[in-house]
C-alpha positions in Angstrom: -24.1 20.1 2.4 -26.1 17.6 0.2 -24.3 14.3 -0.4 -24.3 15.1 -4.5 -23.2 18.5 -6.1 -24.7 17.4 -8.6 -35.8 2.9 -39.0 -40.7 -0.7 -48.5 -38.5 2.1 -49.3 -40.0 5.7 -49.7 -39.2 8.6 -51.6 -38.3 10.6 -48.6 -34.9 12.0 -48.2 -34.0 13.0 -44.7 -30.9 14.9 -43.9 -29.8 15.9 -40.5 -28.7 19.2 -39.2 -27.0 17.9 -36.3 -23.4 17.0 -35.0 -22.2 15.3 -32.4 -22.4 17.0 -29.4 -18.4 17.3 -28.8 -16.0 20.0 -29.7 -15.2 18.3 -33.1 -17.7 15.9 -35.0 -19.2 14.5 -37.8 -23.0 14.0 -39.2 -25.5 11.8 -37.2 -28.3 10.7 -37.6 -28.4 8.5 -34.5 -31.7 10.4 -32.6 -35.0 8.9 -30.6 -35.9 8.8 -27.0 -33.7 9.7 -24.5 -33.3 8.9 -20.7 -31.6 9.5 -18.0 -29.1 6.3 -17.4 -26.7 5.1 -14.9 -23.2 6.8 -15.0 -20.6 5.1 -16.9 -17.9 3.3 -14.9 -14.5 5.3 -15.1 -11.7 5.2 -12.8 -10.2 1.2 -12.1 -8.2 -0.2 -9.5 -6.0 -3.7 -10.8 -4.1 -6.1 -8.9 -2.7 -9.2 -9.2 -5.8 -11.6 -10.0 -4.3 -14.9 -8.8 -5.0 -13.2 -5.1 -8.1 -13.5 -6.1 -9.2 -10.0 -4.6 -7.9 -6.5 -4.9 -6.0 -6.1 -1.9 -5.6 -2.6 -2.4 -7.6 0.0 -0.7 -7.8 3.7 -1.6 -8.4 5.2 1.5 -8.5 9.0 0.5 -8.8 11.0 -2.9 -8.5 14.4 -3.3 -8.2 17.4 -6.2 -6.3 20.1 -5.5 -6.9 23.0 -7.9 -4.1 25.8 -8.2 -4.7 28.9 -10.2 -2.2 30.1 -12.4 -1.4 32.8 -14.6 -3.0 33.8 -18.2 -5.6 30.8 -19.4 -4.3 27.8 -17.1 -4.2 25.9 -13.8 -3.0 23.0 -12.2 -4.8 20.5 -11.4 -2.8 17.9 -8.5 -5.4 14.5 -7.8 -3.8 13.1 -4.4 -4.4 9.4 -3.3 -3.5 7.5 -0.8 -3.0 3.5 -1.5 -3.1 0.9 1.4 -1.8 -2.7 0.8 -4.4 -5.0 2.7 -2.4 -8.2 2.3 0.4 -9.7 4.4 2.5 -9.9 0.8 3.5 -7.1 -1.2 1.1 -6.3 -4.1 1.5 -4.2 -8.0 -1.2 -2.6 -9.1 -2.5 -0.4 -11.9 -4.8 2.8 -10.9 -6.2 4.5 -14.2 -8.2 7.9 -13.1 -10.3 10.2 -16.2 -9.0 13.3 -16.0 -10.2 16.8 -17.6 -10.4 17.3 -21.2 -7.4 19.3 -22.6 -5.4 17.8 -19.5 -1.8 17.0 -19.9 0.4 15.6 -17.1 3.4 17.4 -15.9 4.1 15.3 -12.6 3.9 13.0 -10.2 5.2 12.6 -6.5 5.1 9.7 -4.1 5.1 9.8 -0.3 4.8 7.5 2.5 4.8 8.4 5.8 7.2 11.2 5.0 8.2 13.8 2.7 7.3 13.8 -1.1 9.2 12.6 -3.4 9.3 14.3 -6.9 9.3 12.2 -9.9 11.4 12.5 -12.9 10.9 12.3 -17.2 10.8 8.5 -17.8 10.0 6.6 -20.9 7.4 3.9 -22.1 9.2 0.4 -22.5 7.1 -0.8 -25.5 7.0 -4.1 -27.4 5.3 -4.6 -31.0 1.7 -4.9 -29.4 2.1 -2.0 -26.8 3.8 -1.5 -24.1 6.0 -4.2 -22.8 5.1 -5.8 -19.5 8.0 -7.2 -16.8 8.8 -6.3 -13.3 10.8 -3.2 -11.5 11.9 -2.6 -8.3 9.4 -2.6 -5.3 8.0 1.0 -4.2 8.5 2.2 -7.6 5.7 4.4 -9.4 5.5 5.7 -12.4 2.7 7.1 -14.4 1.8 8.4 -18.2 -1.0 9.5 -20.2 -3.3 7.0 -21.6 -4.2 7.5 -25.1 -7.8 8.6 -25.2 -10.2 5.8 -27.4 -11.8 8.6 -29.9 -11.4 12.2 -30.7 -13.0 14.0 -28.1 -13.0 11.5 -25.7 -12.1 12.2 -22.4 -8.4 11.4 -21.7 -6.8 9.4 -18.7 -3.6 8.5 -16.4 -2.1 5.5 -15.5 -0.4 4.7 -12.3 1.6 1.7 -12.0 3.3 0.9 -9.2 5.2 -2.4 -7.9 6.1 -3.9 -4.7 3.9 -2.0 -2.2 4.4 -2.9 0.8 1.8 -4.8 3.5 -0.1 -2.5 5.8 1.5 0.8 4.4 -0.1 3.1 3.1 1.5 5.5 -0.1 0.1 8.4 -0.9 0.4 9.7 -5.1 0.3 12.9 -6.2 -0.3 13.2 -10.0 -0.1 17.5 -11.7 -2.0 18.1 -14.7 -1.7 21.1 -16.7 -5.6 21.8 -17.4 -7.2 24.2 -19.5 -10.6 25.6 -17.1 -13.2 27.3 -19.0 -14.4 30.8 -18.3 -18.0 31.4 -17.6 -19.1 35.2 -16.3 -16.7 35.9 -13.8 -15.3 32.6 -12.8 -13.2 30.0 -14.2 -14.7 26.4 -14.4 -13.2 23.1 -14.1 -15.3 19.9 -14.6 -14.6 17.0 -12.6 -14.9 13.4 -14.3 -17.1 10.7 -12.2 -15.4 8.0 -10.5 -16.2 4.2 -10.7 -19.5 3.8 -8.1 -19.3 0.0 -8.5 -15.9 -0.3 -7.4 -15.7 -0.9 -3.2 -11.9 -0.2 -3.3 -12.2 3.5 -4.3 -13.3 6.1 -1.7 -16.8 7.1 -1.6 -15.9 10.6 -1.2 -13.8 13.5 -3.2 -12.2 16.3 -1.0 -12.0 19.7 -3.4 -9.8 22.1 -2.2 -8.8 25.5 -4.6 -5.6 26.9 -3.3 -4.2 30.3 -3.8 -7.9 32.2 -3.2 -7.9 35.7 -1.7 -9.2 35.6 2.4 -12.2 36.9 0.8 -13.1 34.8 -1.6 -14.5 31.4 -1.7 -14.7 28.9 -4.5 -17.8 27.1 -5.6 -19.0 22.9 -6.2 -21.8 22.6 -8.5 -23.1 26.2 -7.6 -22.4 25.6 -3.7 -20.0 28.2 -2.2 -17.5 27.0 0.4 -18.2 29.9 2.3 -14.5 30.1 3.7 -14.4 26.6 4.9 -11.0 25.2 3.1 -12.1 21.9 1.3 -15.7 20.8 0.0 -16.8 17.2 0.0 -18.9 15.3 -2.7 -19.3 12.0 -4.0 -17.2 10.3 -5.8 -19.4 8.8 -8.4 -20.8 12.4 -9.5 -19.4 14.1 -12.5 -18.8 17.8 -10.4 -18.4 21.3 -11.5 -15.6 23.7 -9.4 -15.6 27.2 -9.7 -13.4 30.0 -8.8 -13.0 34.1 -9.1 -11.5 34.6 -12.8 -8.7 37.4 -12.7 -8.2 37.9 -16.6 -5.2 39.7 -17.0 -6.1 39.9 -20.6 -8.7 42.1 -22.6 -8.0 40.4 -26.6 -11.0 39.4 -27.6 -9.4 36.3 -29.0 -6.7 35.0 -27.1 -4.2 31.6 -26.3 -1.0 30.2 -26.8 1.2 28.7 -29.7 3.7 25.8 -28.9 5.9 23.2 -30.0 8.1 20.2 -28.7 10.6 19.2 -30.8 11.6 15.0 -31.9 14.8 14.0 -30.4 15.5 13.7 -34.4 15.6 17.0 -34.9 13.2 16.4 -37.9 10.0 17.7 -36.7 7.7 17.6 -33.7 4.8 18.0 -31.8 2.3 21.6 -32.3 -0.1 22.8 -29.5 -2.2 26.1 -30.3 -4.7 26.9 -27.5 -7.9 29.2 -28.2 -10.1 30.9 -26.6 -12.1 33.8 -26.2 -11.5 36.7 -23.8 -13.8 38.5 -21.5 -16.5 40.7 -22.9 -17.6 44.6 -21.5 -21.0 44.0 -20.2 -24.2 45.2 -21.8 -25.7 48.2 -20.4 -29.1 48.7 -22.2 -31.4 51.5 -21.8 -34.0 49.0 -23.2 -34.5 45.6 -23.4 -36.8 43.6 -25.6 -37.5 40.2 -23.9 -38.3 37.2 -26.9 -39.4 33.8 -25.7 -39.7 30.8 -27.5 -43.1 29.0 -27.0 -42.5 26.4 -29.3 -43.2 22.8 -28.3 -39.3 22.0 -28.2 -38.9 23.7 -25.2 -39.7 22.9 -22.0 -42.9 23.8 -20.3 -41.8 26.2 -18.0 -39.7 27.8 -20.2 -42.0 30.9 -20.8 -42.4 30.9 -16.5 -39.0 30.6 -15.9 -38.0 33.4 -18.6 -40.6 35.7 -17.3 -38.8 34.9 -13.3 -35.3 35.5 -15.0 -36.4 38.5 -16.4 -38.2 40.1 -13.7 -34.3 39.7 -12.1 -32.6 41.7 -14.6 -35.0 44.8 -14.5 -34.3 44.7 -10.8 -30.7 44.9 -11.5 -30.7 47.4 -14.6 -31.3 51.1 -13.9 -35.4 52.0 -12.9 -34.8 54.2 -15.9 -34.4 51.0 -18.3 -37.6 50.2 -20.3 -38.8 47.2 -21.3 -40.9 44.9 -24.2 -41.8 41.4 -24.4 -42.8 39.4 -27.4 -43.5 35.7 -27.9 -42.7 33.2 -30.8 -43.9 29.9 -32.2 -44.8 29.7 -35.9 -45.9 33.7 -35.3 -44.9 36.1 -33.2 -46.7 38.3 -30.7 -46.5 40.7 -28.4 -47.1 40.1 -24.5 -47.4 43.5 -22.8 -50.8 45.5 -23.1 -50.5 48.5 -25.0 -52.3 50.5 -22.2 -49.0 50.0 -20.5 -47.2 52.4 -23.5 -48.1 55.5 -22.0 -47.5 58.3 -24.2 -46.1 55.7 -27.0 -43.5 55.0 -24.4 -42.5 51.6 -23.1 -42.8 51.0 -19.5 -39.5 51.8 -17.0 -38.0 49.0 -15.5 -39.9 49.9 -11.8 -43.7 49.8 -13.1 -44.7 47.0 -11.6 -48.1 46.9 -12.9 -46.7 46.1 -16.3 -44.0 43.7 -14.5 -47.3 42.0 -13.0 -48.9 42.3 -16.5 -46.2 40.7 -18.2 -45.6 37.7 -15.7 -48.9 36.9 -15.8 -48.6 36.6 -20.0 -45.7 33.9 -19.9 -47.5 32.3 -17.4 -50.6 31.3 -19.4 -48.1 31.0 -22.4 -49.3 27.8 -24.3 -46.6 26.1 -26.7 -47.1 26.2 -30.3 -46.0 24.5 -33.3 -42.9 26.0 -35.2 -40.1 28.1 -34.9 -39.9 30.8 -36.3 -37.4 33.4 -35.5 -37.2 35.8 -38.3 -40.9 36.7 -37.5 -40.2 37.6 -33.3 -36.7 39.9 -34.7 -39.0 41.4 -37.3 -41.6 42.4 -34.3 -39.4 43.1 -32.1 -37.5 45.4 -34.6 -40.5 47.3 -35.0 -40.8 47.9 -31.3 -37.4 49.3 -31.4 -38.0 51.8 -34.1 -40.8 53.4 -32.1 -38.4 53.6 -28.5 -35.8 55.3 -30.2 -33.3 53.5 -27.6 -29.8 54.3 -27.3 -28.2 51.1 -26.6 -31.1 48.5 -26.7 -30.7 44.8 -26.4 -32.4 41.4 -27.1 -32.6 38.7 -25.0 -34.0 35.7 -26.7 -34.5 32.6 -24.7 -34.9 29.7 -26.6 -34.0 25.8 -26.2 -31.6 26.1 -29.0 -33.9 24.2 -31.6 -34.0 26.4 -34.5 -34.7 25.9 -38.1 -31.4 25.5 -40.5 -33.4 26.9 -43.1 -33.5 30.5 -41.7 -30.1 31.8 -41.2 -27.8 34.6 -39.9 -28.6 36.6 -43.6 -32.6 36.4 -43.6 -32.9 37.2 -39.6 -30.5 40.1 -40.4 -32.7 41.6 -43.0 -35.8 40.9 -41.4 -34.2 42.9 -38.5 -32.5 45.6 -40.4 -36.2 45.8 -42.7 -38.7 46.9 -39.5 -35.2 48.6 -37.6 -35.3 51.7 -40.6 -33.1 54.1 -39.0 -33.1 53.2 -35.5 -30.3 51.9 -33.6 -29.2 48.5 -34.4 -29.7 46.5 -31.2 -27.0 43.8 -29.4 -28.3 40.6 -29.1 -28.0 37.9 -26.6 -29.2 34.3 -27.0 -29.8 32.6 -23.4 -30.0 28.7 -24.0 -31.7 26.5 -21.8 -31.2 22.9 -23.1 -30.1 20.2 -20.7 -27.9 18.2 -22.7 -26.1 21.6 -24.3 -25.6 22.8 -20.5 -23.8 19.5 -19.7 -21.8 18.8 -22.5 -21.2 22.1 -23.8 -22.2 24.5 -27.2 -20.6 22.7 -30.6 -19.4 25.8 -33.1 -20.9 23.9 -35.9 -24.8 23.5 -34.0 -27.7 26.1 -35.6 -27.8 28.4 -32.6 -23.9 28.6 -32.7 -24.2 29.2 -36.5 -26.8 31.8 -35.7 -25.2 33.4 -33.4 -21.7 33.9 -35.0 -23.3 35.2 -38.2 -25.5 37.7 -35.9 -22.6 39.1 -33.9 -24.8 37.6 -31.1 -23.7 37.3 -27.7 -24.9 33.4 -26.0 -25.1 31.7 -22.7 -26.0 28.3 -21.6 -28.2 28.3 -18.6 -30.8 26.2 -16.8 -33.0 29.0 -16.1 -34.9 27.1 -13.7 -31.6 27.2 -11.4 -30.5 30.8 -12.2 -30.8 33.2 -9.1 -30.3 36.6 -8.8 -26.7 36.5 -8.0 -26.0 35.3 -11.8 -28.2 37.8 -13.9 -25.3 40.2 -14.2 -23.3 37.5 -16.2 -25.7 37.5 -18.7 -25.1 41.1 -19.7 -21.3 40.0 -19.9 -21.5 36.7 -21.9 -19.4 36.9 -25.0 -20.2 36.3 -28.3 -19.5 33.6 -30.8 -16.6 33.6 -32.7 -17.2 32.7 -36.3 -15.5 31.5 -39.6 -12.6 30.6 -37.9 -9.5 30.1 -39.5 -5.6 29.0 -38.8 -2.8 29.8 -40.9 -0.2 27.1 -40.9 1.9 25.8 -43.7 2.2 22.4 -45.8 3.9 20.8 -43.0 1.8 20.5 -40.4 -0.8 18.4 -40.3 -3.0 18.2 -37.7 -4.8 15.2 -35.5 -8.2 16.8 -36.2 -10.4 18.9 -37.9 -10.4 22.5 -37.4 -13.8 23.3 -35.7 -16.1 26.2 -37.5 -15.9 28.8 -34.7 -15.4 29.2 -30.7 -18.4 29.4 -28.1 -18.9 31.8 -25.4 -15.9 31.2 -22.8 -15.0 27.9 -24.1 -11.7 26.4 -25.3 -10.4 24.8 -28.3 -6.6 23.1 -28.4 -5.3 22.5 -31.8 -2.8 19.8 -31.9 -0.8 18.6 -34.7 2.6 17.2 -35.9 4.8 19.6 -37.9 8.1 18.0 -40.2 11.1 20.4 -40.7 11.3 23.8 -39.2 8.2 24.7 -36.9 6.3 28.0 -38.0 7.8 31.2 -36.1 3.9 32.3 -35.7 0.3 30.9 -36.1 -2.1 33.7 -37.4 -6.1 33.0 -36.4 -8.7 34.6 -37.8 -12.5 34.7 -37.7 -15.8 37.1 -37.3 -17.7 38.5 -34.6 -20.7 39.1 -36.6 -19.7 41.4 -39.5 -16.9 42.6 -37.6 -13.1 40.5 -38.0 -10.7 39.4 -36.0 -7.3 38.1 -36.4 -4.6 37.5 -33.8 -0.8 36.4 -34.3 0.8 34.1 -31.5 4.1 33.7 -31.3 6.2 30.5 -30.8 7.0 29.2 -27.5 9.0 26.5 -27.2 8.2 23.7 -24.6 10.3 20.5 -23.7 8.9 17.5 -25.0 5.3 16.0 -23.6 6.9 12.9 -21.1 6.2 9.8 -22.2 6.3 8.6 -18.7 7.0 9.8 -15.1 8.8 7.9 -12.4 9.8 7.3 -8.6 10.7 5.6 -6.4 10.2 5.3 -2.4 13.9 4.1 -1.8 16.8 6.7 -2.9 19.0 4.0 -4.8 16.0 2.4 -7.0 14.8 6.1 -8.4 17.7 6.3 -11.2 17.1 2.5 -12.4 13.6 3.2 -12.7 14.3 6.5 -14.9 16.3 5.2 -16.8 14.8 1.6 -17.4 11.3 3.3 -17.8 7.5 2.1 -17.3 6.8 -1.8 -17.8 2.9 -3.1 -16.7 2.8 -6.0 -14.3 2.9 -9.3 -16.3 -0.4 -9.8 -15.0 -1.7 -6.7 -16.5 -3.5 -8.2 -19.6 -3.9 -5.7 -23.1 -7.6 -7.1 -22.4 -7.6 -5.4 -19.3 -6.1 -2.1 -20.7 -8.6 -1.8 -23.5 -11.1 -1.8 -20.8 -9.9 0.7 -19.1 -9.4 3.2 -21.5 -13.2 2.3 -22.9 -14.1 3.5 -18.9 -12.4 6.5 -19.0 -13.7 7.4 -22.3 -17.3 6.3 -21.5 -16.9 8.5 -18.2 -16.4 11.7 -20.1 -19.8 11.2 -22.1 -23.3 12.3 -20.5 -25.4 10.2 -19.1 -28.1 10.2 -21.5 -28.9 6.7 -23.3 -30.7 6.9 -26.4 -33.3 4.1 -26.6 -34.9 4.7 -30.1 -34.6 6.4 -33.3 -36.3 8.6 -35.7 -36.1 7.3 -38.8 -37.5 6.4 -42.6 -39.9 3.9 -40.8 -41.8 6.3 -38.4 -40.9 9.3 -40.6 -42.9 7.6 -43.3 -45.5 6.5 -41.4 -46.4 10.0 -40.3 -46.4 11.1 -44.2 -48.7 8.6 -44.6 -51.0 9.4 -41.7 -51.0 13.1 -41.5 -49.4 14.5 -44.5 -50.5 12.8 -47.7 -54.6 12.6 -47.0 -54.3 15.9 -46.2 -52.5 16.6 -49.5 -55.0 14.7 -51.5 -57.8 16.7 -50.1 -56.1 19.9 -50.8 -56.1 18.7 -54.4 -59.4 17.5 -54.6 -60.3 20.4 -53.4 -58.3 22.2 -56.6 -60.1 20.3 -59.3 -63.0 22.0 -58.3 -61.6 24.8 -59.5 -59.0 23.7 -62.4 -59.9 19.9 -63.9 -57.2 19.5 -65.6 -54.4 20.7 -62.9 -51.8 18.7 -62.1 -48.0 18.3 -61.8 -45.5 18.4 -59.0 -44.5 19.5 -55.7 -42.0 18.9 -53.0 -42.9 19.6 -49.5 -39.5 20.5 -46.9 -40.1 20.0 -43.1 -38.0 21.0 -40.5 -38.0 18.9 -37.3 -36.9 18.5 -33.9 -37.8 17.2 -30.4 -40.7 16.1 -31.5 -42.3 19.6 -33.2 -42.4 21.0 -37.3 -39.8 23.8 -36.4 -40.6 25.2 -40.4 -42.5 24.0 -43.3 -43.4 24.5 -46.8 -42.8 23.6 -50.3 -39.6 23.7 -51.9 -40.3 22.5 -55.7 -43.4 23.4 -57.2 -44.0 22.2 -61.0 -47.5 22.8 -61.6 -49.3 22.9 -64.9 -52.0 26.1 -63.8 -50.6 28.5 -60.9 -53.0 28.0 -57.6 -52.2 30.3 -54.8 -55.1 28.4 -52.5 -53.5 24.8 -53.4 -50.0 26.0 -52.6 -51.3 27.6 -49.0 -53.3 24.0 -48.5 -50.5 22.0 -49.1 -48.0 24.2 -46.9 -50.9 23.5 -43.8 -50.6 19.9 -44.6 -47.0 20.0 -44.1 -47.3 22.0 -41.0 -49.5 18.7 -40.0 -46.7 15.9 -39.5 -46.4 14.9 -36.1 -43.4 14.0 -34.6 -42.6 11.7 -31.9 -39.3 12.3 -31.0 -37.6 12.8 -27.3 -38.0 16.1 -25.9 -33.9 15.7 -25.3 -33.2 15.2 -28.9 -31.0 18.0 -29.8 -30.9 16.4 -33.5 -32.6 18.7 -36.3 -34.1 16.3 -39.1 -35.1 17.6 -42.5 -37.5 16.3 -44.5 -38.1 16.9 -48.4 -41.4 14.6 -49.7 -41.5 15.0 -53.3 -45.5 14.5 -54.5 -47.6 13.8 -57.7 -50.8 15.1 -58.8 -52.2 13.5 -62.3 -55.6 15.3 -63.5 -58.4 12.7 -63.7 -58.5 11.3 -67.4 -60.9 9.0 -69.9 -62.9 8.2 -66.5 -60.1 7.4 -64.7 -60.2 8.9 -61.4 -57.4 11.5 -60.2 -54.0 10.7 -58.3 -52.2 12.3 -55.5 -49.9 9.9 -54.1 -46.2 10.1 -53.5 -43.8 10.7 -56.4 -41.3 7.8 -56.5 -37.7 8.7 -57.6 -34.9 6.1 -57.3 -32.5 8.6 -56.0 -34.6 9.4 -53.1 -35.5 6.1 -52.2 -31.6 5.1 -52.1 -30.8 8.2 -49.7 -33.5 6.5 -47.1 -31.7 3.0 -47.4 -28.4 5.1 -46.7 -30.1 7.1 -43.7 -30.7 3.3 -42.1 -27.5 1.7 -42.7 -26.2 4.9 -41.3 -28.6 5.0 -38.1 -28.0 1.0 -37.3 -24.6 2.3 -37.7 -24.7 5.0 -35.1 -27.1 3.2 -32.5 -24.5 0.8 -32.4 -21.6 2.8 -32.1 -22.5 5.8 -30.1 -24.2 5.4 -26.8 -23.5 8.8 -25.6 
């Protein structure tokens, strides 16, 4: 097993069509180039730093992952803790956990049995919580409060008085929330802190409760029946398991609450997600590709090897299509392959051969342009006359805002006529989606929700034969989504736009008064809607500490005097920590530029506006007197022209052939932007043309307009803003 399973003002206004990639965010214009970077430190072992070392030593740490019923699991992290030193030591152990984690428990043992922890509180003082001193071989732990929305969340363990050359082993339970993904659920495992000698080196996985027959997987490894998998500490891991959905709702999850001692109000917890979908079983399948420069390289290759898979597993019966998409769309199969008029069967491998060899010659193009490959691709439909057909477009996710759910519909539905309307699936290979997950509120999410579309994330170049079938059963996108809930609950974030394909959302908020009997969610699946009713559950209050002791007679005091930090445990030191954790849970992609009104206006300059003036000198050859305005709209995105054309057009003669030039000379910008930019940028550049006059010789130049300049000085202050702020 391998060691790792794993910026003169302009008038240019640029707006940006992306948000942060987390479950809830805002606008951000923070883009450039990125790399690969070191992982960010997480996990931190403390001790008293007058001993001017950490005595303590963790000489094991484990996860132990238990299935449970419906939607959640538990999660147990197991560590054992040596004191080094000939005097007895405190210390402060903060671990990241899993997003949506809450802890439920803790137990302590050494060299015996467990001992269970009980509901503590959080001594606090008016800057935090209070710091002072407890009984030796007491532990407690609580929830640290995580730095940002989305931010990944953490757990402290305190514990006082260990004792020299003994070794105590911790037990923390988490309630987690695992994601479902095909067939199996998916847990993702934090990274540890690599630059800390005191932490082990190693993580021991272990998913109890499995069938003799079935095995659980680390970062697509299998454990082949062994009982534990090791990895490395430092890597950020993925565990798998066999998903045993009890449930068929297309939308389901959980509503509960946890009432103030008061009486007055409390604590609200709705849980979302989206069930398992019936896979697809097409009698045809129309294979679209994105060519466009966004993409990676092999993307055509690596479709066409995917592809080739998923014929072998559908029926020889199934016939098949290709076509391929940049600014235009084409087809990829020879027509001598259409015997009869009718597509070739899954099992002719001349056309298989035929087709292969297509993608691989493919050569990336500039723009993106969807609507044109569904129109095509429509029309190849109406001639099969296929029962259940299906579209599989595989695309890096980088798709114009401009053209949405409505015009890709109709361009569909236009060259469809009568013919079957087909399902469609988008397959997204984009490396910093894959890692941190599909936002509801990014383009292809958008797209797909309005579409009724089914998605999935893959790295194509890592998908083998055993994980086709999934594809046919990824869900789709739920859209519009909605919560009913009264005046009196407000909650701690935003509600997100929609769910993703077997992803997660949790809802929490405070509620005053009564809490609501019911919450009532709604949303679409294409044109189709859905709304589900959860009832209330009631659950005791979230702990504000845990605590335990080794010796019997100390466990009551420490319950009932609750959790103090060392006095040597400094609110410096705590802020760092919780920046760790947080800074754990992001991916390890440092931006290290920018796109913005600097380079953006230098590539007007360059490529755009001669270009524009020659167009219009070109016009006075035909019309002397023509002149007026126009404002040109690019779409853009790791480093291509996704769209472009002109938005405004106030011309004093009409000029079909000036229009066309000036849409090419859009279509010329070049971009220089990181190929793992997932930020969409859109560009409007208003322009002037003055008709040449007493001698004076004509004008094309850029149109200056206050209000456009001021959006560019915003768009910096806002990007000096962000690539100070967010290095994620």
């Amino acid at each position: 097993m391998p060691d790792s399973l794993s910026r003169t003002s302009t008038p240019v206004a640029i707006e940006s069509g992306r948000r942060r990639l987390a479950r809830l965010g805002g606008v951000a214009l923070l883009s450039g180039i990125a790399l690969l970077g070191a992982p960010a430190r997480s996990d931190t072992l403390e001790a008293d730093p007058d001993a001017g070392y950490v005595p303590i030593d963790e000489l094991s740490y484990e996860t132990i992952i238990r299935p449970g019923a419906g939607y959640e699991a538990e999660l147990a992290i197991r560590v054992a803790l040596t004191n080094t030193s000939v005097n007895p030591q405190d210390m402060v152990l903060a671990l990241g956990v899993p997003h949506g984690s809450e802890l439920t428990g803790i137990s302590i043992a050494a060299g015996g049995d467990w001992i269970a922890g009980e509901i503590s509180k959080l001594a606090t003082s008016a800057n935090g919580p209070s710091n002072g001193r407890r009984d030796p071989g007491t532990v407690f732990a609580h929830e640290l409060e995580a730095a940002g929305p989305g931010e990944l969340p953490g757990v402290e363990i305190v514990a006082f008085g260990l004792d020299p050359n003994v070794t105590t082993q911790i037990e923390l339970r988490l309630r987690v929330l695992p994601l479902l993904r095909g067939d199996r659920w998916q847990l993702e495992l934090p990274r540890r802190n690599l630059e800390l000698p005191n932490l082990s080196d190693q993580r021991r996985v272990i998913v109890q409760g499995l069938g003799n027959d079935e095995n659980f997987w680390v970062d697509g490894s299998s454990s082949a029946g062994t009982p534990y998998m090791v990895t490395r500490s430092e890597d950020a891991i993925v565990v798998e398991w066999p998903a045993q959905a009890r449930s068929t709702a297309q939308l389901d999850g959980n509503y509960e609450v946890s009432r103030d001692p008061d009486g007055q109000g409390g604590r609200l917890r709705v849980a979302l997600r989206l069930g398992p979908s019936k896979p697809i079983t097409p009698d045809h399948v129309v294979l679209v590709v994105d060519r466009s420069q966004s993409g990676s390289a092999t993307l055509p290759r690596d479709s066409g090897r995917v592809f080739a898979q998923l014929l072998e597993a559908l029926p020889a019966s199934t016939t098949f299509d290709a076509v391929t998409f940049a600014r235009d769309a084409e087809r990829l199969i020879d027509p001598t392959f259409f015997a009869g008029g009718k597509a070739p069967r899954a099992d002719n491998q001349p056309a298989r051969a035929d087709l292969a060899r297509s993608l691989g010659v493919t050569v990336a193009g500039q723009g993106t342009d969807l609507r044109a490959a569904m129109q095509l691709a429509g029309e190849q439909l109406a001639a099969r006359g296929a029962k259940h057909p299906l579209i599989v477009v595989v695309t890096d996710g980088m798709l114009p805002p401009s053209v949405g759910a409505e015009q890709i519909t109709k361009a569909l539905g236009d060259s469809l006529g009568k013919a079957k309307r087909p399902e469609i699936l988008f397959v997204v290979d984009d490396p910093l989606l894959n890692m941190r997950g599909l936002p509801a509120d990014h383009a292809i999410a958008n797209l797909a929700a309005g579409l009724g579309a089914r998605i999935s994330l893959e790295t194509l170049a890592n998908l083998g034969p055993a994980q086709v079938n999934e594809l046919l059963a990824a869900p789709k996108v739920l859209g519009n989504l909605s919560v009913s809930l009264p005046d009196t609950v407000v909650l701690d974030e935003p509600l997100p736009t929609g769910l993703v394909a077997g992803d997660f959302v949790v809802l929490e908020g405070s509620y005053g008064g009564r809490a609501p009997s019911k919450v009532t969610v709604r949303g679409r699946f294409g044109a189709t809607k859905v709304s589900t009713s959860f009832t209330l559950a009631k659950r005791d209050p979230r702990p504000e500490a845990l605590a335990t002791a080794l010796r019997e007679g100390d466990r009551p005091r420490a319950v009932q005097e609750g959790l103090v930090l060392p006095d040597w445990y400094t609110p410096s030191m705590r802020r760092t920590t919780t920046m760790n954790v947080a800074q754990a849970g992001r991916v390890g992609w440092v931006p290290t530029g920018q796109l913005d009104s600097a380079i953006i206006e230098r590539q007007l300059r360059t490529r755009v506006l001669p270009r524009a003036r020659a167009c219009y000198n070109q016009a006075l050859t035909r019309n002397q007197i023509l002149g007026g305005r126009v404002e040109l709209r690019m779409e853009v995105g790791k480093g291509e022209v996704m769209m472009a054309g002109l938005t405004k057009s106030t011309l004093s003669h009409a000029d079909d052939k000036l229009l066309a030039c000036l849409e090419g000379a859009a279509w010329a910008m070049d971009v220089p932007a990181g190929n793992l930019d997932s930020q969409v940028y859109v560009i409007n550049y208003p322009l002037e043309f003055v008709a040449p006059k007493g001698g004076q010789p004509p004008h094309a130049g850029e149109l200056r307009d206050p209000l456009l300049e001021h959006l560019v000085r915003s768009a910096d202050v806002l990007s000096d803003y962000q690539s100070a702020h967010e290095r994620d």
